[in-house]
N, C-alpha and C positions, 0 to 999 in steps of 0.2 A: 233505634230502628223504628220503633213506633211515631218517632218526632218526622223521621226521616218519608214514611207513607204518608200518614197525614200531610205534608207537605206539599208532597204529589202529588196526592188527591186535590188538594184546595188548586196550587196551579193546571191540571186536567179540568179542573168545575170553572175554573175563570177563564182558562181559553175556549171551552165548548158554549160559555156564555157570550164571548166573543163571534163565534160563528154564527149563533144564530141573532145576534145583535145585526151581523154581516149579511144577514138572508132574508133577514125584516124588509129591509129598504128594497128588496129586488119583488116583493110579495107586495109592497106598497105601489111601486113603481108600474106593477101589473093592473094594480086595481085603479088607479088613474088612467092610465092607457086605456084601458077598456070602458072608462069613463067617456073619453071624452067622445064627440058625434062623427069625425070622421072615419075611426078606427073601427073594424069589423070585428077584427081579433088579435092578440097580442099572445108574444112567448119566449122567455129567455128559451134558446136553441143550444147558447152555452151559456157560461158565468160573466162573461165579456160580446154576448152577440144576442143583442134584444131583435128579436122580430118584431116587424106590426104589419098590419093587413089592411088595405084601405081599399076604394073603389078606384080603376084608373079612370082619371078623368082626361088623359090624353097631357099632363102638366107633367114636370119633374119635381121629385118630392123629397128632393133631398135639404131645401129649405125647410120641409116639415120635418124630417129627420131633423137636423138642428133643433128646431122647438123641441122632438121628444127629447134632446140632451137636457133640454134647460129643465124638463119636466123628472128628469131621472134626478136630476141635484134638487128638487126640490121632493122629492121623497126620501133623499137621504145618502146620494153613494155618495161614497167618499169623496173629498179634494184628490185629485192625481188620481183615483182608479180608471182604468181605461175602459169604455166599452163604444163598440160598433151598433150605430142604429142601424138595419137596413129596413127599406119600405118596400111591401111587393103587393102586387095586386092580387085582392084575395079573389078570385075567380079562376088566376092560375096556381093560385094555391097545390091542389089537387092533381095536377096535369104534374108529368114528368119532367113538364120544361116553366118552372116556374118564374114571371117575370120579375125585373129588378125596378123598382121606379125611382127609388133616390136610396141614396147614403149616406152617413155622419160618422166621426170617429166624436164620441166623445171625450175631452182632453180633463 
């Protein structure tokens, strides 16, 4: 019985080190984003849907979306995990009808 907890216990202590192995890269991924000059403000909204906030400058920015995919693998998500960039303009952030300026799925 006691072989049989301990065992549970070590596989519970290896998948919760998994998860947060899992949540690094999304904490890492924030702090570049908010690194770089155009971005205002950034925010996973879910697990699979990174916001960012930029100025519009009247362009669509779903080319920049793209960039941030390339920027989300290079702090870590997985090969094959899905997530949706969207770009909105932080000014209508706040407003009840906030605008959309570009999109990415990242594949």
């Amino acid at each position: 019985m006691i072989r049989k907890t301990l065992a549970a216990t070590a596989i519970l202590a290896s998948c919760s080190n998994t998860v947060f192995a899992d949540e690094s890269w999304r904490e890492t991924a924030l702090t570049l984003a908010n690194e770089e000059a155009k971005v205002r403000d950034a925010l996973w909204s879910q697990d699979i849907s990174f916001w960012i906030a930029v100025d519009d400058d009247g362009t669509d920015r779903s080319g920049y979306a793209q960039y941030i995919c390339l920027l989300l693998s290079q702090a870590g998500r997985p090969q094959g995990e899905f997530v949706s960039v969207t770009v909105w303009d932080y000014a209508s952030m706040a407003t009840q009808s906030p605008k959309r300026l570009g999109r990415a799925n990242c594949p």
